[in-house]
N, C-alpha and C positions, 0 to 999 in steps of 0.2 A: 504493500500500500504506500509506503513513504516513498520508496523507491520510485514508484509511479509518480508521484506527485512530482518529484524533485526530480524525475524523467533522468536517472542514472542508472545503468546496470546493478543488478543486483551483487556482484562480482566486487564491482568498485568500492559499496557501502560496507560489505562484511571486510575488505581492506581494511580501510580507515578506521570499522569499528575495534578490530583484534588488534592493528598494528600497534607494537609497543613504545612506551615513551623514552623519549630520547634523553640523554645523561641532562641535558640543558633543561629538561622540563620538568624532570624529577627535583632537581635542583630547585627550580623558581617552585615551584610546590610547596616544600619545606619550608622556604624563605616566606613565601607569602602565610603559612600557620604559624611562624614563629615572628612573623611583623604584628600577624593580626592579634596573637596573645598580648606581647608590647603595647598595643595600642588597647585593646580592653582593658589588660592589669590596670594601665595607667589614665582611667575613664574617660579615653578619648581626647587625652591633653598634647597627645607627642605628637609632633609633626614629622615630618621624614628625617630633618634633620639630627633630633636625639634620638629617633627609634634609630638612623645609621649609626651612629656616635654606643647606641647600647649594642647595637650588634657587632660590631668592634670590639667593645669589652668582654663580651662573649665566646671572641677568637673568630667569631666567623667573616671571612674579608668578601665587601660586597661593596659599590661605589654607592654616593650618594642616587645619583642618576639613576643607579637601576633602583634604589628604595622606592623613591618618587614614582617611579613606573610602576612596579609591583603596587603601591598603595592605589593610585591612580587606577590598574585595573579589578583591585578590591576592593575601590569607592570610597577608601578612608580618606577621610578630613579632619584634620583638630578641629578642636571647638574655636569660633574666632566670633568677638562677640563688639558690642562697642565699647568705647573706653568712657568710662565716667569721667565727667569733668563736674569740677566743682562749680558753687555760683559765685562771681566776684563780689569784696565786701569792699565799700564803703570807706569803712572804717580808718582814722589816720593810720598813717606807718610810722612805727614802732623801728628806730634806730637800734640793730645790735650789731656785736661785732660776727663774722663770718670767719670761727679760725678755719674750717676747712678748707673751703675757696679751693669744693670741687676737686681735691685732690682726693682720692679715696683710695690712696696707695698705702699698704701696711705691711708688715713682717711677719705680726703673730697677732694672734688672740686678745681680743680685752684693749686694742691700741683707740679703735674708734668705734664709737655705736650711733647708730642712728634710728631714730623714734617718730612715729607719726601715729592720729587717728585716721580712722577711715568708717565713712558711713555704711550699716550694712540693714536691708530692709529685712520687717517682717511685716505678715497679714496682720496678728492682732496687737502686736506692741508697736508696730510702725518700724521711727527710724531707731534700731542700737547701732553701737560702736565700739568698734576695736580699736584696742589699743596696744601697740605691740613696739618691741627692740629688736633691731637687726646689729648682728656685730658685722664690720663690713669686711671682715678678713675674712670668716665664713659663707656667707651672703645666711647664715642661720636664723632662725627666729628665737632668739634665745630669753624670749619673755613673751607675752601678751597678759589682757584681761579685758573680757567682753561685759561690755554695763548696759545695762540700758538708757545711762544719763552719759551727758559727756563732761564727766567733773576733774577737777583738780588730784581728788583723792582716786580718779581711775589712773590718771599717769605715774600718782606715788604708790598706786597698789603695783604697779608694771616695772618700778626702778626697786619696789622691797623684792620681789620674786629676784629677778636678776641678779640682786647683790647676793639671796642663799646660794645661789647655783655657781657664780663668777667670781672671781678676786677681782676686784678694782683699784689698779694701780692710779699711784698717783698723779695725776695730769692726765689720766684718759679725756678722750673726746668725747662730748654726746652732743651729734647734733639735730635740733628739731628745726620745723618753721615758727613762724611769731605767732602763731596762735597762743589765745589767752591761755589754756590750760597750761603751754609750757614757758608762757613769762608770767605766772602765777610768782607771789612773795613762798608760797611755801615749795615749791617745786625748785627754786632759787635757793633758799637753804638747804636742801635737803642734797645739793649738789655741790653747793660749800663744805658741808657737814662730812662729805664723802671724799675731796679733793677729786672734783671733776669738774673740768674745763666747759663751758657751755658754749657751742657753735650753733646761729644763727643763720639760717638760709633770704636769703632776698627777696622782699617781696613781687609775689610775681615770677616767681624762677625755680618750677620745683626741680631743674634738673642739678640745684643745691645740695639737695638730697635723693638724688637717684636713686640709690639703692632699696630705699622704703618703698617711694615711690614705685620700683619696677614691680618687688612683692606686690605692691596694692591691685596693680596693674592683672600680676598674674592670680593672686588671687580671684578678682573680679571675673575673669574671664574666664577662668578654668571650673571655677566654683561658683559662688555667688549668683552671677549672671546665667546660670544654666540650672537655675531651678526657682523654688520661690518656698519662704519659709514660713511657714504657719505662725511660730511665737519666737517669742526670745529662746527658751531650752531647746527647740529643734534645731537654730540657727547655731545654737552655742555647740551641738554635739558634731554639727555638719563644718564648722570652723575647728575642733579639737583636731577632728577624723582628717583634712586638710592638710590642716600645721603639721601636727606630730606622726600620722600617718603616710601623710606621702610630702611634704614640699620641704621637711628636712631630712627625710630619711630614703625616700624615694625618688626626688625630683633632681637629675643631673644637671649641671650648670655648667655652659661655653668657659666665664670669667673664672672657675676656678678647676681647669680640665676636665670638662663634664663630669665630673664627681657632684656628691651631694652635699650640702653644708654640714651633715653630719661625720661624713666619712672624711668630709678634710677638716673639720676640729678637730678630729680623732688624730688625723695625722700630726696637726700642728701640736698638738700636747706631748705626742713622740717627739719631736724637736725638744720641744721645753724642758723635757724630762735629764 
């Protein structure tokens, strides 16, 4: 019957059907079950370029070029979503100093951190907020606290967590924007009190603070923006499962040899040691 229809010998279709596959085909087979796990495990966040970069890790040699093709003919796409922008304020500018000034180069651990909020919705509590510490050696998240107010006492509940888990040497950086929570009188002491240096981004210029910035970035997009959260405790378990589940322990990174921020603090404390 098909054979009629498609008006071929019946000769030619039992070829085609038995003929066995070729080393090339067996090959992309494999390649494309072990892209397409990569890209499930990691809930559709990796693009060709880190599923190439983990397949490399993996020992298996495969060009970028053919990733993109293989994905391209299994129909994968990362997730790409829009970028939240913020709404402009008003409000005068607040003169401080910038010691970073966009230099985010360091040696080891604990040299520079950088801090921001970020809005995150729910259905029935509306807007909450994260508030989290990136150290920029790791590109890690090695603090947060989700409130559902955006207070003062969230950013010093974010710098007490950090200080149990980090030693903080003396002169370390932490830089935020001039938002009031972090030119607060008590978030100012509490960074005196610790002997830590306070760097200041420009207003208008969040690429001051990149690094927070890109997390916010990819948070949004990878998470956040690919679903919708019923309350605050749903959002909070879906940020936990995020953070400590995959964006430090599973999410590889270009800026620090596609390793994770977990596996290269691990490494930088073998230095230190």
């Amino acid at each position: 019957m098909l054979c009629r229809l498609l008006e071929i010998p019946r000769s030619v279709y039992y070829f085609y059907k038995n003929k066995p596959l070729t080393a090339t085909e067996i090959r992309n087979n494999k390649l494309k079950k072990k892209i397409s796990t990569i890209f499930f495990t990691n809930k559709q966040r990796y693009g060709a370029t880190k599923i190439h970069q983990v397949l490399l890790k993996e020992g298996i040699s495969v060009s970028l070029k053919h990733v993109q093709k293989l994905m391209k003919q299994l129909n994968l796409r990362s997730i790409v979503v829009k970028k939240y922008r913020p709404q402009r304020s008003n409000k005068p500018i607040i003169l401080k100093e910038n010691l970073l000034n966009q230099d985010f180069s360091t040696e080891t651990i604990c040299e520079k951190w950088a801090a921001d909020i970020t809005y995150i919705p729910t259905k029935k509590n509306g807007w909450c907020y994260l508030s989290s510490i990136m150290d920029l050696h790791t590109k890690k998240i090695i603090s947060y606290t989700f409130s559902k107010r955006m207070t003062v006492d969230c950013v010093i509940q974010t710098l007490n967590k950090a200080k149990i888990h980090y030693h903080i040497p003396e002169g370390m950086i932490l830089h935020t924007d001039l938002g009031s929570q972090y030119t607060a009188r008590e978030v100012e002491q509490w960074l005196k009190t610790n002997k830590i240096r306070h760097s200041y981004s420009r207003k208008g210029t969040p690429y001051d603070n990149a690094g927070i910035e890109s997390f916010h970035a990819s948070l949004k997009k990878e998470e956040v923006y690919t679903t919708s959260y019923s309350d605050f405790e749903e959002a909070n378990r879906a940020l936990f499962s995020y953070i400590e589940g995959f964006y430090n322990r599973n999410r590889i990174h270009s800026s620090i040899h596609y390793l994770t921020p977990q596996e290269f603090e691990e490494l930088a404390k073998e230095k230190m040691a």
